[in-house]
C-alpha positions, 0 to 999 in steps of 0.5 A: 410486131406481135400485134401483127402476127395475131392478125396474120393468125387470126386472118389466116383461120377466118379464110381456112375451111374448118378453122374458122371457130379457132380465130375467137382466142386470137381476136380476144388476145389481139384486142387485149394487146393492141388496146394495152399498148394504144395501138389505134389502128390495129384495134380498129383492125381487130373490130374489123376481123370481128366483124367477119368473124360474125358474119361466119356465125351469121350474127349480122347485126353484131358484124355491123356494129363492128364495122361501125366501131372500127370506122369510128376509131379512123374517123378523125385525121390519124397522126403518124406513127413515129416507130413506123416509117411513112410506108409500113404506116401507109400499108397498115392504114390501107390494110385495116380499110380494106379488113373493114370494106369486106365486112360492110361488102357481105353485109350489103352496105355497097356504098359505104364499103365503095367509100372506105376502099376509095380511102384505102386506095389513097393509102395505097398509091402512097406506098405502092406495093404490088402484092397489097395493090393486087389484093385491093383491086381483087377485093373491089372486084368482088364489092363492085360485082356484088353491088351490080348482082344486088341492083338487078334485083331492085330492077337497076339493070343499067347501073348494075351493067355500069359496075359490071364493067368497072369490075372487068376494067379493074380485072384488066388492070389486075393483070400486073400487080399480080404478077409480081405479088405474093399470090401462089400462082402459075407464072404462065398464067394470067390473074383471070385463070388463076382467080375466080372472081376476075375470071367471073368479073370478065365474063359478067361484064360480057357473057358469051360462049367465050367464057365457058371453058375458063370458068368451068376450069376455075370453078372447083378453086373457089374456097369461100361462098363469095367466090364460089356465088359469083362464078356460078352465075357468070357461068350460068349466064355464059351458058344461057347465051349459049342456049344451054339452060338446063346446064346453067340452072344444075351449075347454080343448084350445085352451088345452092347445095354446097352453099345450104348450111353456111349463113357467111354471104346473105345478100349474095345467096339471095342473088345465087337464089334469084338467079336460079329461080329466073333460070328454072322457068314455070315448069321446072317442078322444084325449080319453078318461077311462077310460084315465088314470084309475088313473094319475091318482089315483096321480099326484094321490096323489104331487102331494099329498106333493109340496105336503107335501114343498114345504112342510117344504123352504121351512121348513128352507131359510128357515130356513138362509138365516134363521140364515145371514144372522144369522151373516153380519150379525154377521160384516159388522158386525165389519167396518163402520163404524157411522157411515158404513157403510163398511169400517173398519180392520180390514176395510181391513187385511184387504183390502189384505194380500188385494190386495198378495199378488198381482201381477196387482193391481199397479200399486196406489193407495193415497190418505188422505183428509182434511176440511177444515174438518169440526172447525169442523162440530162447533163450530158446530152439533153432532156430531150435524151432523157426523156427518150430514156424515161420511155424506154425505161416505162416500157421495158418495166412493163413488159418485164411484169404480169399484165394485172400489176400497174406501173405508174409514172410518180414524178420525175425519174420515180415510177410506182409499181403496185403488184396485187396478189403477191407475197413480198418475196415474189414481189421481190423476184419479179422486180429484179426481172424488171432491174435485170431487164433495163440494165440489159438493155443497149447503152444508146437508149439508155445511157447506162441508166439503172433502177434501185427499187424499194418494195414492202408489203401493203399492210390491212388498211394501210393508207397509200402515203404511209406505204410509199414512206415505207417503200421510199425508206427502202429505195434509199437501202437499195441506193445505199447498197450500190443501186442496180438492185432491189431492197424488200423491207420486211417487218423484221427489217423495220422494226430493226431499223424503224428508228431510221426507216420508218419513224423519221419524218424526213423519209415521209413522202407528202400526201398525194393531190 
């Protein structure tokens, strides 16, 4: 849910005039987020927003790699979410494609783009939901329009007409969905009146005279550059049909002007620029022809093997990313508790050798924890049911810390936490959120389950398997003293009790391997 809502914050700035630049703080924490917590399709998601947001900036090499990490984290047959129904998972999977679509839309990868909004589509049919149904017709509109306005440039003007009717077959179809979806709209009027890029879908697929009134109508309610390009040359092609050239080519100068300073839509704006140029004719002054020609075919030449080039370099990065991630998920899961999906052991011994070599780490905290009850769990209903309890008990530890302490799953019903930076009392108070946190929580996911933790402070070179004796001595105190608390052992505690506490080799814990 909260991944969610950062996309609805990010998605809502990148399409806002003048927010824009707000979205890279809600990307940055959307991408801490969805990685913290394994959310695999909103990660990806974010890669994909990321790319758009690049695109604003005109850093189109740095969008494609986006894209191509984003397609690499989908790659491989995904399995359901078991917190999400089949429908909410359908709908997340499609919305994340359609995110990655648009980005390789702009970009120019048109083929590429056409096969992730296919994929999108079988997402879609499984969950069919009229407002995400309306979105991806309107969002393949715009792909297959784009694709026909880049093909006229290379000279297909066959296969360019082809998408240019598909795109009109689809704006027809759009016409349902869109009536029950969430669009602000006029319920009197059609998608056609209402969307700039169906009303120009239409009118490419036919120019005529028929169209004129409808887009010039429409025309001021195109906020973004690919609206706005791709209505201007359906009007200006309406208008040349009619004979009114010199109206057509001050529609497409217009939308040059509004258009100079935002890099969001490179292959369209050379299509906005072509279409201008053929209009002018030779003896428009500034708006001639003859001048550009031969450095147009060469410029269009280069652009073509361009698309190629593009092509071949999302393959080989997503790719990379693909067999990257691969090693790192094998990686990650030597490292992960399968259960609970925290660090494990060897991950703690790890991160603990890491931290204590540095004394900018110190003061540091190290606390055991263990459940009360959890053995009666296991008992009274099942070990499935426990460890149902382990997971929630993990993930309602965590969320209770800071995000720089580690909580790691030891064996069984124990888990370590290790908190650097801070001073046993704070130590002490951020734990008992943590006991305070599962002890609320409703008896039918934890079975009345509760902690009794044991935290000291790390000493100066203190090795890991004397710190956690130390911390074993201390969660018994708490055991002792009724469980559900927190026992810290300071020094003076120790040395009180260090008969019993610390020197007696049946509180020692074995070395870890």
């Amino acid at each position: 849910m909260v991944a969610q809502l950062l996309r609805s914050a990010v998605a809502i700035r990148l399409v806002t005039n003048g927010e824009q630049s707000t979205a890279q703080p809600y990307l940055d924490e959307m991408m801490a987020h969805t990685r913290r917590h394994g959310l695999l399709v909103l990660e990806a998601d974010t890669h994909a927003l990321k790319g758009r947001f690049m695109l604003m900036l005109g850093a189109e090499d740095t969008a494609l790699t986006e894209a191509a990490i984003a397609l690499a984290m989908l790659d491989d047959d995904l399995p359901l979410d078991t917190t999400l129904n089949r429908r909410t998972w359908n709908m997340m999977l499609a919305s994340t494609l359609m995110d990655i679509g648009l980005v390789l839309t702009q970009l120019g990868v048109y083929e590429e783009a056409d096969q992730v909004m296919n994929r999108a589509s079988r997402y879609i049919r499984d969950s069919p939901v009229p407002h995400q149904i309306s979105v991806h017709l309107i969002n393949r509109i715009r792909m297959l329009v784009g694709w026909g306005l880049r093909l006229e440039r290379v000279d297909q003007s066959r296969i360019a007409r082809e998408k240019f009717e598909t795109a009109a077959a689809i704006a027809e179809a759009v016409e349902g969905p869109f009536r029950e979806s969430l669009f602000p709209r006029q319920a009197d009027k059609s998608a056609a009146e209402q969307v700039p890029v169906v009303a120009a879908a239409l009118a490419l697929a036919n120019p005529s005279s028929a169209h004129v009134e409808r887009l010039f109508e429409i025309k001021p309610t195109a906020k973004y550059a690919r609206e706005l390009i791709i209505t201007a040359i359906a009007l200006a092609r309406c208008l040349e049909q009619t004979g009114l050239v010199h109206e057509a080519v001050d529609v497409l100068a217009e939308s040059r002007r509004a258009l100079e300073d935002d890099p969001s839509e490179p292959t369209l704006r050379l299509c906005l620029i072509r279409e201008f140029a053929r209009l002018s004719g030779p003896n428009g002054g500034e708006r001639t022809l003859s001048a550009l020609e031969s450095y147009a075919q060469e410029l269009e030449t280069q652009l073509w093997e361009m698309r190629e080039s593009r092509i071949a370099t999302l393959n080989t990065r997503r790719e990379h990313e693909r067999l990257t991630r691969k090693h790192g998920e094998t990686e990650r899961k030597a490292m992960q508790d399968p259960l609970t999906g925290l660090p494990n052991r060897r991950a703690l011994d790890e991160r603990l050798e890491a931290l204590s070599a540095s004394a900018d780490n110190h003061p540091m905290a190290l606390a055991l924890v263990d459940l009360d009850g959890f053995k009666e769990v296991n008992d009274q209903y099942s070990h499935a049911d426990g460890d149902d309890v382990l997971r929630v008990v993990a993930s309602t530890v965590r969320d209770a810390l800071r995000g720089g302490d580690m909580v790691a799953r030891y064996g069984g019903d124990e888990f370590v936490v290790l908190l650097p930076g801070a001073p046993l009392h704070a130590a002490e108070a951020a734990l008992n959120r943590a006991v305070k946190a599962v002890s609320k929580l409703p008896h039918d996911l934890s079975h009345g389950v509760t902690l009794s933790v044991g935290v000291v402070a790390l000493r100066q070179n203190e090795t890991a398997a004397r710190a956690l004796a130390r911390a074993d001595a201390a969660m018994y105190e708490a055991k002792r003293s009724g469980g559900n608390g927190v026992a810290a052992v300071t020094m003076s505690t120790e040395t009180a009790q260090s008969g019993r506490l610390v020197d007696d080799p049946a509180w020692a814990l074995p070395e870890a391997t």
